[in-house]
C-alpha positions in Angstrom: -35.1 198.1 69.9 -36.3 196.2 67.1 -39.8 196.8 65.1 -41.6 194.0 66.3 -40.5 195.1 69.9 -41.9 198.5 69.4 -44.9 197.1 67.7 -45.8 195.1 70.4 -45.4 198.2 73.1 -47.7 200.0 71.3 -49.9 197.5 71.1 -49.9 197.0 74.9 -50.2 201.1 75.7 -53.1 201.1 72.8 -54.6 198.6 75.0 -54.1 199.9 78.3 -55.1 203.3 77.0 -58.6 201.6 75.6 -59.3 200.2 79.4 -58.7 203.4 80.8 -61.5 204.7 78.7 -63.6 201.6 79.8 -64.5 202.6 83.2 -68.3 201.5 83.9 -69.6 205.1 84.8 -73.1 204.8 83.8 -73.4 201.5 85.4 -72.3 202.9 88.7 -74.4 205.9 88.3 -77.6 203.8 87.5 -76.5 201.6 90.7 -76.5 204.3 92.5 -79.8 206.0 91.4 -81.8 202.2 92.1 -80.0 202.2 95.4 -81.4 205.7 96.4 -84.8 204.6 95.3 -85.1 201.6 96.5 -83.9 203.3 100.0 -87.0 205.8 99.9 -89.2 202.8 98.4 -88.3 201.8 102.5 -86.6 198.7 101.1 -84.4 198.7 104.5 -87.4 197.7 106.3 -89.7 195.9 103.8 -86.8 194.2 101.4 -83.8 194.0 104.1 -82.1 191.3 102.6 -82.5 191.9 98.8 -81.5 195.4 99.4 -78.2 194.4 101.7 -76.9 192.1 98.9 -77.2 195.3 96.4 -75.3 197.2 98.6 -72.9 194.7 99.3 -72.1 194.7 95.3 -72.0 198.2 94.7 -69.7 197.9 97.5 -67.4 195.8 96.1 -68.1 197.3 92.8 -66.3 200.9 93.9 -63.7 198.8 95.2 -62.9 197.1 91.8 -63.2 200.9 90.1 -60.4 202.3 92.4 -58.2 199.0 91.8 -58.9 199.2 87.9 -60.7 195.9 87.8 -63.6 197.9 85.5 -64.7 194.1 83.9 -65.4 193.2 87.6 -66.9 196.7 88.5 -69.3 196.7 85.8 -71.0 193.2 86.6 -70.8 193.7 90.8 -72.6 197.4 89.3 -75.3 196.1 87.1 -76.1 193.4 89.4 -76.2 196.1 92.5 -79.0 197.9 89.9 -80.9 195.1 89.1 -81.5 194.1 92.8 -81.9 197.4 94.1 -84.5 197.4 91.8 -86.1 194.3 93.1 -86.0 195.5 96.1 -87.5 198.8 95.8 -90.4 196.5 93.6 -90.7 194.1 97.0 -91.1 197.2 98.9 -94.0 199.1 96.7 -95.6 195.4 96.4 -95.7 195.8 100.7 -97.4 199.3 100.6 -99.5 198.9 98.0 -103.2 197.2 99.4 -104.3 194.4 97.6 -107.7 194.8 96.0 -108.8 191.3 96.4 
């Protein structure tokens, strides 16, 4: 095999080695902690349809982890956290009397 060959493979397992590492853990995790709050928050009831379309990306966000695609897993996971945290904010907004 010549040097730029083996240069080249190296460079690929360096890479593919670098994206193992790249798994979006933390962003899964922090999905799934807004999730759980935004489920106690009684966002089923109060914020049905904010909190279905989070689920429906951390969904497909564990789907992309087991395939690999961690890119994909990490925005369907941070967008699964940001409206599970709408929805949990929707929810305390219902419960919460208006002083006015």
């Amino acid at each position: 095999m010549n040097r730029s060959l083996q240069a080249f493979l190296a460079l690929v397992l360096l890479a593919l080695a670098g994206c193992a590492s790249m798994a979006p853990v933390q962003e899964m995790s922090d999905a799934r902690q807004a999730l759980q709050a935004a489920r106690e928050a009684n966002a089923a009831e109060l914020a049905p349809d904010m909190l279905k379309s989070a689920e429906q990306h951390m969904e497909r966000a564990a789907w992309q982890l087991e395939q690999g695609f961690y890119d994909q897993a990490r925005v369907d996971a941070v967008t699964a956290r940001q409206e599970a945290v709408r929805a949990r904010e929707l929810a305390d907004q219902a419960t919460t009397p208006n002083p006015h």
